[in-house]
C-alpha positions in Angstrom: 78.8 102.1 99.6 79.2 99.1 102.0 82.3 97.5 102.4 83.2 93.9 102.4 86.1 94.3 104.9 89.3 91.3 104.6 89.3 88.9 106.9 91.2 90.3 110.7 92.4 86.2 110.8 95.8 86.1 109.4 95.4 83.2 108.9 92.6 83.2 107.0 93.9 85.5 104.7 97.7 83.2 104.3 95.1 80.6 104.0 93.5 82.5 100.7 97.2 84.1 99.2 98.4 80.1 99.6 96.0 79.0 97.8 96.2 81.4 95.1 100.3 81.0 94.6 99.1 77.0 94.4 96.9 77.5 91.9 97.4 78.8 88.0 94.6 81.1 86.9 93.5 81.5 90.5 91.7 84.7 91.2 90.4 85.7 94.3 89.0 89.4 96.2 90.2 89.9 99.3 88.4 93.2 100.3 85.6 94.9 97.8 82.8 97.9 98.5 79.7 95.9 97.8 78.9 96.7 94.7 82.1 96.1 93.2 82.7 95.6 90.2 79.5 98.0 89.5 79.4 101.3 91.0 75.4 101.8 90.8 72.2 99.4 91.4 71.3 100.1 87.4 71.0 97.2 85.9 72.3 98.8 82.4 74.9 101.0 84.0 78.3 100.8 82.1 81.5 99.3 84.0 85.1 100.8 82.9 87.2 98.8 85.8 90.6 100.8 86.1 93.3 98.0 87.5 96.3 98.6 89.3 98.6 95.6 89.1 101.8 96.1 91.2 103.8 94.7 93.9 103.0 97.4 96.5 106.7 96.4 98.5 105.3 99.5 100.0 102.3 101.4 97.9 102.9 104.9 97.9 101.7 107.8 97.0 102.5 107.4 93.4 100.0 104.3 93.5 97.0 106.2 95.1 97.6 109.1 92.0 97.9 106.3 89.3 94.8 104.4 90.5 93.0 107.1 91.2 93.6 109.0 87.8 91.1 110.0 85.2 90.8 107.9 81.9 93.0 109.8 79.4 91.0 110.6 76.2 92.0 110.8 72.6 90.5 113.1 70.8 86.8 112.1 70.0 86.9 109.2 72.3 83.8 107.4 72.9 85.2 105.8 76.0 83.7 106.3 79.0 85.7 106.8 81.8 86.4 104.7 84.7 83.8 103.6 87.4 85.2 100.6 89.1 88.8 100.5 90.6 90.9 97.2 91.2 94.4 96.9 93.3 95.6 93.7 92.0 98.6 92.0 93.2 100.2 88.9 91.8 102.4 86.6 94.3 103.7 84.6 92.2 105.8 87.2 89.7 107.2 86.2 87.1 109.1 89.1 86.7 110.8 89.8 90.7 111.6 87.3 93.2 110.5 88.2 96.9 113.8 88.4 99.3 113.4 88.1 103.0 113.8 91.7 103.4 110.4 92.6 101.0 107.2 92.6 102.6 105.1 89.6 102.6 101.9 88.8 101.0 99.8 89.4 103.4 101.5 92.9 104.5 101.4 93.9 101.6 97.4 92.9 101.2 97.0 94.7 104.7 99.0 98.0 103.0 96.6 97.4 99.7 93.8 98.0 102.5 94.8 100.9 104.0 95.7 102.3 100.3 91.9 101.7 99.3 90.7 102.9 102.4 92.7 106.2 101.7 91.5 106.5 98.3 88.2 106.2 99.5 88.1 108.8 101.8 90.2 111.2 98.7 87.3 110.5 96.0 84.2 112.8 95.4 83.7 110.5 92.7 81.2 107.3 93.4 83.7 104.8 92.1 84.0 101.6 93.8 87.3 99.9 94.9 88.7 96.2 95.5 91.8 94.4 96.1 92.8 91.4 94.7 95.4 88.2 94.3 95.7 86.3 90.9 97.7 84.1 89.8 99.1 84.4 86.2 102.2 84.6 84.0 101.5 87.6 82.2 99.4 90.8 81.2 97.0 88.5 78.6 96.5 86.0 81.4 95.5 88.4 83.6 92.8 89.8 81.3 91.3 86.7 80.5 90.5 85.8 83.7 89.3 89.2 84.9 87.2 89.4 81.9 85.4 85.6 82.8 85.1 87.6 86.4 83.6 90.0 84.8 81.0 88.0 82.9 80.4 85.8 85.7 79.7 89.2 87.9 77.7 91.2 85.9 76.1 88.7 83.1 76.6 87.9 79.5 76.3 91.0 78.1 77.4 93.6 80.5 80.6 91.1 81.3 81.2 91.3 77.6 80.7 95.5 77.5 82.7 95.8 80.1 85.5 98.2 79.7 89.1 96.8 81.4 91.9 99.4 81.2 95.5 98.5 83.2 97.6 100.9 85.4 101.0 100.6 84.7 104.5 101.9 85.3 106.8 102.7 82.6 109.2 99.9 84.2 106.2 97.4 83.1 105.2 98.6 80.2 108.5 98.0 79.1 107.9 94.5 80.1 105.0 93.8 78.4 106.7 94.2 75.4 109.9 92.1 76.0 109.9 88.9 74.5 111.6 87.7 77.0 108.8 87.1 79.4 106.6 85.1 76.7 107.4 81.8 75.3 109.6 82.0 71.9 107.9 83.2 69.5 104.5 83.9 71.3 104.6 87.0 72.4 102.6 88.9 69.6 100.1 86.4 69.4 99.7 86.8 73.3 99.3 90.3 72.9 96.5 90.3 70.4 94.7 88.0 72.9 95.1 90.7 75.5 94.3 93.6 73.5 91.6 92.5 71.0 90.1 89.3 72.4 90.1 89.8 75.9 89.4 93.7 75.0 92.0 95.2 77.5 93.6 98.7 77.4 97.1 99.7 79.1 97.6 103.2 80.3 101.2 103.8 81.6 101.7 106.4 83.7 105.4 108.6 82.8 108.3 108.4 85.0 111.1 110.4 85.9 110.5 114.3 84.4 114.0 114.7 82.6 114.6 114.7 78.4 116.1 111.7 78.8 113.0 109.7 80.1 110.6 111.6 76.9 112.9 110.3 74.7 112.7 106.9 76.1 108.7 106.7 76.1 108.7 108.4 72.6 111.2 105.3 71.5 109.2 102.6 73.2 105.9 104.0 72.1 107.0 104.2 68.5 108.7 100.9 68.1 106.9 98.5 65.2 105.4 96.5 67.7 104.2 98.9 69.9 103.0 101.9 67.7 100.2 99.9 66.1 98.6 99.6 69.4 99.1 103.4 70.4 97.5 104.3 67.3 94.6 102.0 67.8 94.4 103.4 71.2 95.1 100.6 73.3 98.2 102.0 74.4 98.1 105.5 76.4 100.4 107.3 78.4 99.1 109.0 81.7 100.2 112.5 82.4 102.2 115.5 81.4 105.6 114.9 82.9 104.8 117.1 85.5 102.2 115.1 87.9 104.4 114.9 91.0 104.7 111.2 90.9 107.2 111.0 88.3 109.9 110.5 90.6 108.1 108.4 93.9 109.1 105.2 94.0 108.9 102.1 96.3 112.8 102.0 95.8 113.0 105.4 97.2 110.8 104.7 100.2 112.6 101.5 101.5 115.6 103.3 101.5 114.4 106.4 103.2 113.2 103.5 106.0 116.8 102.1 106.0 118.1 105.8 106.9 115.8 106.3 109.2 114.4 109.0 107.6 110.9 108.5 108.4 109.6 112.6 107.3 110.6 111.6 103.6 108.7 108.2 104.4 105.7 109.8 105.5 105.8 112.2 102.7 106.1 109.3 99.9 103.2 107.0 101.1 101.3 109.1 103.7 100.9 108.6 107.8 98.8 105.3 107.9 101.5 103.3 105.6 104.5 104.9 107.3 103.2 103.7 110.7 102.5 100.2 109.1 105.9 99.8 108.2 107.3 101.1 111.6 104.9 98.7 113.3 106.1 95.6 111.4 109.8 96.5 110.8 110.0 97.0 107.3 112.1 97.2 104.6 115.5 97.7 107.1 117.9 95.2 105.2 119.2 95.8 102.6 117.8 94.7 99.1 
């Protein structure tokens, strides 16, 4: 597949993430394979777009396994599985406020690349891949307006077929369901707009591997207002506790860069992002 490559102008590309910080419900891909968001030229092929929403303050390797993993079935599923792939990244976040020690926008966009450029080369699967800014306040926001994307790329009725399914950490699956990030009172309403109108799915990929962090997903996934949605399928976990990404965060990797320990750097997000961040001087402040 062909790529559609971001722009080499910086600032062409601070001109595109400025715009998108400035403007509420703004959407807008930065690098796509051509045929993005289809995979194939068939003009009744099915879409399942897999999106990875996350700051990427660095992406690691625990990105590339989450948005690269297969859809987890339940039991006599009729959903296919996923044949489009989205890193999505939201600069205006409601829930973390840059510091001048994170990485900016467009670094992290430039990291997004070289993450989509690795997944590329790792897939045998014809899948195709984009990165992405938006600009909204939460997960139903986000769905909405990738679902009028959708329509708007692939017509009425493929648009509306369209299966959407988000990549998440534990960390924001947790927020998803804090009432805290929704208007009072809201937050249920807002929820049944993401998963039934909109017709979004979460998976949420486990973290950590210890008892402790089973009994917290078993908790979370079986609270009142949570369990209906597991049971209904729109809420999945990803994994087995055992998938080697538990434990890889970006956390971890900015403070390996702050020790100087650059093997365990490598070894967390891979040659092509450790020499990104050596080249621009990341991540050594503190937090």
């Amino acid at each position: 597949m062909r790529l559609r490559k971001m722009p080499t102008s910086h600032s062409a590309i601070q001109g595109v993430i400025e715009r998108v910080i400035a403007t509420p419900n703004a959407f807008s891909v930065v690098e796509s394979d051509n045929a993005w968001p289809s995979s194939s030229t068939s003009a009744d092929a099915k879409v399942h777009l897999a999106v990875l929403d996350s700051s990427f303050n660095p992406p690691t390797f625990a990105h590339q396994s989450i948005s690269s993993s297969i859809f987890p079935r339940l039991g006599e599923d009729k959903v296919d599985g996923y044949t489009a792939r989205l890193l999505l990244y939201s600069p205006k976040n409601a829930a973390k406020t840059p510091t001048a020690k994170d990485a900016t926008p467009l670094q992290r966009l430039e990291m997004m690349s070289l993450l989509a450029s690795s997944m590329r080369s790792a897939s045998l699967r014809k899948e195709s891949i984009a990165t992405a800014l938006i600009h909204a306040p939460n997960f139903s926001s986000k769905a909405s307006i990738l679902r009028s994307h959708l329509l708007s790329s692939l017509g009425p009725v493929r648009g509306k077929e369209a299966e959407m399914t988000f990549l998440v950490g534990m960390d924001t699956l947790v927020r998803i369901f804090d009432p805290k990030y929704y208007p009072t009172g809201e937050m249920h309403g807002i929820l049944r707009e993401f998963f039934e109108d909109s017709g979004a799915r979460v998976v949420s990929a486990r973290r950590g591997t210890s008892e402790a962090d089973r009994v917290f997903e078993k908790d979370l996934l079986g609270r009142d207002d949570v369990k209906g949605w597991v049971g209904d399928g729109k809420v999945r976990v990803l994994g087995d506790g055992h998938d080697g990404w538990e434990d890889i965060s970006s956390t971890l990797v900015r403070e390996s860069v702050r020790r100087g320990d650059w093997a365990s750097v490598k070894k967390l997000v891979g040659d092509g992002v450790a020499t990104y961040i050596q080249r621009e001087k990341l991540f050594n402040g503190s937090d």
